[in-house]
C-alpha positions as CSV (number, residue, x, y, z in Angstrom):
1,X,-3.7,8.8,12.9
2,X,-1.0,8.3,10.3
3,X,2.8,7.7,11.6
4,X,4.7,8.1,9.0
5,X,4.6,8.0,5.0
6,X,7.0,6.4,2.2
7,X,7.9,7.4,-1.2
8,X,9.4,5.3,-4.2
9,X,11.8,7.1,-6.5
10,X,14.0,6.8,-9.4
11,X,16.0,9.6,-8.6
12,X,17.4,8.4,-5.0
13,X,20.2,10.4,-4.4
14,X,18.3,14.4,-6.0
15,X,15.3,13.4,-3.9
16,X,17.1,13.1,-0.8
17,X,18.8,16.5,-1.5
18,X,15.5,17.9,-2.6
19,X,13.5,16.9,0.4
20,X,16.5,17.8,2.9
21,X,15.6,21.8,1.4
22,X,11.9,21.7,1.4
23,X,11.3,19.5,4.7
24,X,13.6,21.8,6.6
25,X,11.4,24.9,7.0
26,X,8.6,22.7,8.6
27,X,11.6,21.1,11.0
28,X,12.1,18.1,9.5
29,X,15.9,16.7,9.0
30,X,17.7,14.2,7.4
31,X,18.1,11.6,10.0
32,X,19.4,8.7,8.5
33,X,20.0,7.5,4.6
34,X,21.9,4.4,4.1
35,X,21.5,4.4,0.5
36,X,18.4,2.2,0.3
37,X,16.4,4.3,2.7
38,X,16.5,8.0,3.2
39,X,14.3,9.1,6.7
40,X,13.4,12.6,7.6
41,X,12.0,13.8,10.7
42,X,13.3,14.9,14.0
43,X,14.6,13.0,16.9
44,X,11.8,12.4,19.0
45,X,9.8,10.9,15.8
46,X,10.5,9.8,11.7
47,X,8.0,10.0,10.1
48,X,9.1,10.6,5.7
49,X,11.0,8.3,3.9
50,X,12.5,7.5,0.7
51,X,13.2,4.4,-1.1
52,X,14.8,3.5,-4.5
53,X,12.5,2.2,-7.1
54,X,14.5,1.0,-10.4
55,X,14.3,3.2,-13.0
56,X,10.6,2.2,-15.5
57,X,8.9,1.3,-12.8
58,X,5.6,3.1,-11.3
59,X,6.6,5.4,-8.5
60,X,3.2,7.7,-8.3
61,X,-0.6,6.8,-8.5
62,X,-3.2,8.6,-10.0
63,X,-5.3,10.8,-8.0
64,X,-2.5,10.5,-5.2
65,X,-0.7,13.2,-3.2
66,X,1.2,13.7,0.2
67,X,-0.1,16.4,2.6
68,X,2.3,17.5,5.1
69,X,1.6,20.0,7.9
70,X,3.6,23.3,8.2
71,X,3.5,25.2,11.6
72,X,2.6,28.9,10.1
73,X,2.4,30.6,6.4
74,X,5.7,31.7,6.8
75,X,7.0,27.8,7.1
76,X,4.5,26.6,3.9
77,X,6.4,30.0,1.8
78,X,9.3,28.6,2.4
79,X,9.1,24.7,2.0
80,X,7.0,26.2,-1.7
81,X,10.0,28.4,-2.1
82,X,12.6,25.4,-1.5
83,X,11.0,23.5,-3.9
84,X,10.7,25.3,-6.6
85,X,14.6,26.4,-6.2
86,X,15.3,22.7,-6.4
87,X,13.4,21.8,-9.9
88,X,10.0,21.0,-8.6
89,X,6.7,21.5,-11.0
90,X,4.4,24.1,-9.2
91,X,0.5,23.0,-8.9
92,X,-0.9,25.9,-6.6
93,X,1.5,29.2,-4.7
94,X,1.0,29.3,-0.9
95,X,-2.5,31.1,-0.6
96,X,-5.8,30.5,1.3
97,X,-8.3,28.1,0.3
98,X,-11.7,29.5,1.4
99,X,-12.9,26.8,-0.8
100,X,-11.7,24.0,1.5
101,X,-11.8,25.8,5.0
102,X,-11.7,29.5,6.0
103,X,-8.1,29.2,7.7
104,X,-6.2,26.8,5.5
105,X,-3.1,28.1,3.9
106,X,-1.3,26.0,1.6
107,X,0.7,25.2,-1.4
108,X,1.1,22.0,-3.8
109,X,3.4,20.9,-6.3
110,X,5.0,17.6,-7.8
111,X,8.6,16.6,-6.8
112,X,10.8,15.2,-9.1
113,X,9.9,11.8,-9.4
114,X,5.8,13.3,-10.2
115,X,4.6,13.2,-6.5
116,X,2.1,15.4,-5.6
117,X,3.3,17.4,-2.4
118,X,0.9,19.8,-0.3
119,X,2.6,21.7,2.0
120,X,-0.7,23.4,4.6
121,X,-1.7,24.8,7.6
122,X,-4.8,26.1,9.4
123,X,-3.0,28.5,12.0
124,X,-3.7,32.4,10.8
């Protein structure tokens, strides 16, 4: 079981704005950001962070991406929605993937430093 997951990016202070939008539908907050490290989550548990990388170097790595679990379809539209709103490049609009299970749901899309985001559920 994973714990928690960390992101580089060149774009420190936009990211932590973007992912305050699109983490809030699936009920993830802001919880600290002390300018070197931005982490999201709630109180009992953080679990998403954020840390500067200067700008030219490598933040993303082919092939890849960050999965994150939303609670229902409505919560996946939303986080989607958020981040398109705030500048992100859409890969795939929330819809079903019979082609990976008969109940996901999900959307993808890349942040703004190129990260590869899926936002999914399983519940109908």
């Amino acid at each position: 079981m994973i714990d928690h997951m960390s992101l580089g990016t060149t774009r420190y202070a936009d990211s932590v704005a973007f992912y305050s939008r699109v983490l809030a539908p699936l009920g993830l907050q802001l919880m600290r950001d002390t300018g070197s490290e931005a982490a999201f989550g709630t109180e009992a548990k953080w679990c998403f962070f954020l840390y500067p990388v200067p700008e030219g170097e490598p933040v993303t790595a082919r092939g890849t991406h960050v999965a994150i679990a939303a609670p229902d379809r409505a919560a996946v539209a939303a986080a989607h929605e958020a981040a398109m709103a705030a500048a992100a490049r859409d890969i795939f609009t929330p819809r079903t993937r019979p082609d990976i299970s008969e109940s996901y749901f999900g959307a993808m899309f890349h942040d703004l430093d190129g990260h590869r985001i899926e936002v999914k559920t399983r519940e109908a």
